[in-house]
N, C-alpha and C positions, 0 to 999 in steps of 0.2 A: 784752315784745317778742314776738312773731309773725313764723314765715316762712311764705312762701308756697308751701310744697316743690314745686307744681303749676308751678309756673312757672320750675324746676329740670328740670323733664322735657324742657324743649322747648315750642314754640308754633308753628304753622301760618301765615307772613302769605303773603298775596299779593304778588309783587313786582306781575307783570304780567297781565291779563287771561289764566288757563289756566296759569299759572307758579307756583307758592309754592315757598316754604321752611321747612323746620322749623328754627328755631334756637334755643339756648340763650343766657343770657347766661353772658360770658365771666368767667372768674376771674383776676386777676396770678398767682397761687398755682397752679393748676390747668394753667393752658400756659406757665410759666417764664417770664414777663415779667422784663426787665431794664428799669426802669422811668428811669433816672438812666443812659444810655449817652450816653456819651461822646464827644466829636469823633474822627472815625477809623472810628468802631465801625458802620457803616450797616449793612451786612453785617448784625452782628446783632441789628437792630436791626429790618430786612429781614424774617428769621425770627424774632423776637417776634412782630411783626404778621402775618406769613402762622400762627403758632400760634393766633392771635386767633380769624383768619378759618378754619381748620380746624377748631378744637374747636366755634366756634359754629355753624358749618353741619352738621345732622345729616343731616337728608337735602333730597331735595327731588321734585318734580312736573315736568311736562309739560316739561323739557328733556330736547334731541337733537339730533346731530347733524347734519351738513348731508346723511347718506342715510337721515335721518327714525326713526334707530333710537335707543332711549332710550339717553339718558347716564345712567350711574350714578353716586351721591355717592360718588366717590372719594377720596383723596388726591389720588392724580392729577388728576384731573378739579375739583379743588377748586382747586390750583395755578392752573391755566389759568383758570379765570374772574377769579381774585386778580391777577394778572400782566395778564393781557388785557381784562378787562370792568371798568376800575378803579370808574362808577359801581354798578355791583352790588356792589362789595366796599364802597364806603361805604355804601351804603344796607346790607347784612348789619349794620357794625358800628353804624348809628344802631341797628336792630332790638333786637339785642343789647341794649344798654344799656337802651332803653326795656325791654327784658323785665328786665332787670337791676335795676330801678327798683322793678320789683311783685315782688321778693324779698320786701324789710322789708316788713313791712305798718303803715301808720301808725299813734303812737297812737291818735289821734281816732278813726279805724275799727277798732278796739280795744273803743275804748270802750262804742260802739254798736252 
C-alpha cells in the first residue's frame, strides 16, 4: 500500500472564476466526528460538520468583503460561509473527499 502524503498538504481548486480554495481532506479522527448521533443530538451534530468544513478549508483566494477588502481564512470567517453560503459549503465537502480519495494510492498504479 502507498499514501499520497502530497495530497495531505492541501490542494488549490477553483470554486469560481478568480476564487479558489486550499482544502484538505477531512479525517473522523482528526475533527471529532460523532459519526452515529442520535435523535436529539443536532446541535452536535451541527458542530461535527462545521469541524468538517473548518479543518478542510485552509486558506483561500480572491475573497472580500462587500468594501472590496480581502477576507481572511478565518474561523470566523469560515463560520459565515458554512452558515450562509450553504452551496459553497457542499461543494468544500464534495472537494475534500475527492482529495480524500487520492490519499490511498491504488494497487494497480502500484504496480506500474
Amino acid at each position: 500500500m502507498k499514501i499520497n502524503k502530497q495530497s495531505l498538504q492541501g490542494k488549490w481548486v477553483e470554486y469560481k472564476p478568480g476564487v479558489k480554495f486550499k482544502i484538505r481532506p477531512y479525517s473522523l479522527f482528526a475533527v471529532n466526528i460523532k459519526p452515529n448521533v442520535q435523535d436529539g443530538d443536532e446541535i452536535e451534530s451541527a458542530k461535527s460538520m462545521f469541524g468538517m468544513f473548518d479543518y478542510s478549508v485552509m486558506d483561500w483566494e480572491g475573497v472580500f468583503d462587500e468594501n472590496d477588502e480581502k477576507l481572511e481564512c478565518t474561523t470566523e470567517n469560515k463560520q459565515m460561509f458554512y452558515e450562509y453560503v450553504q452551496d459553497l459549503a457542499v461543494w468544500i465537502f464534495e472537494q475534500a473527499r475527492n482529495i480524500r480519495d487520492e490519499v490511498v494510492i491504488p494497487e494497480e498504479e502500484v504496480k506500474n
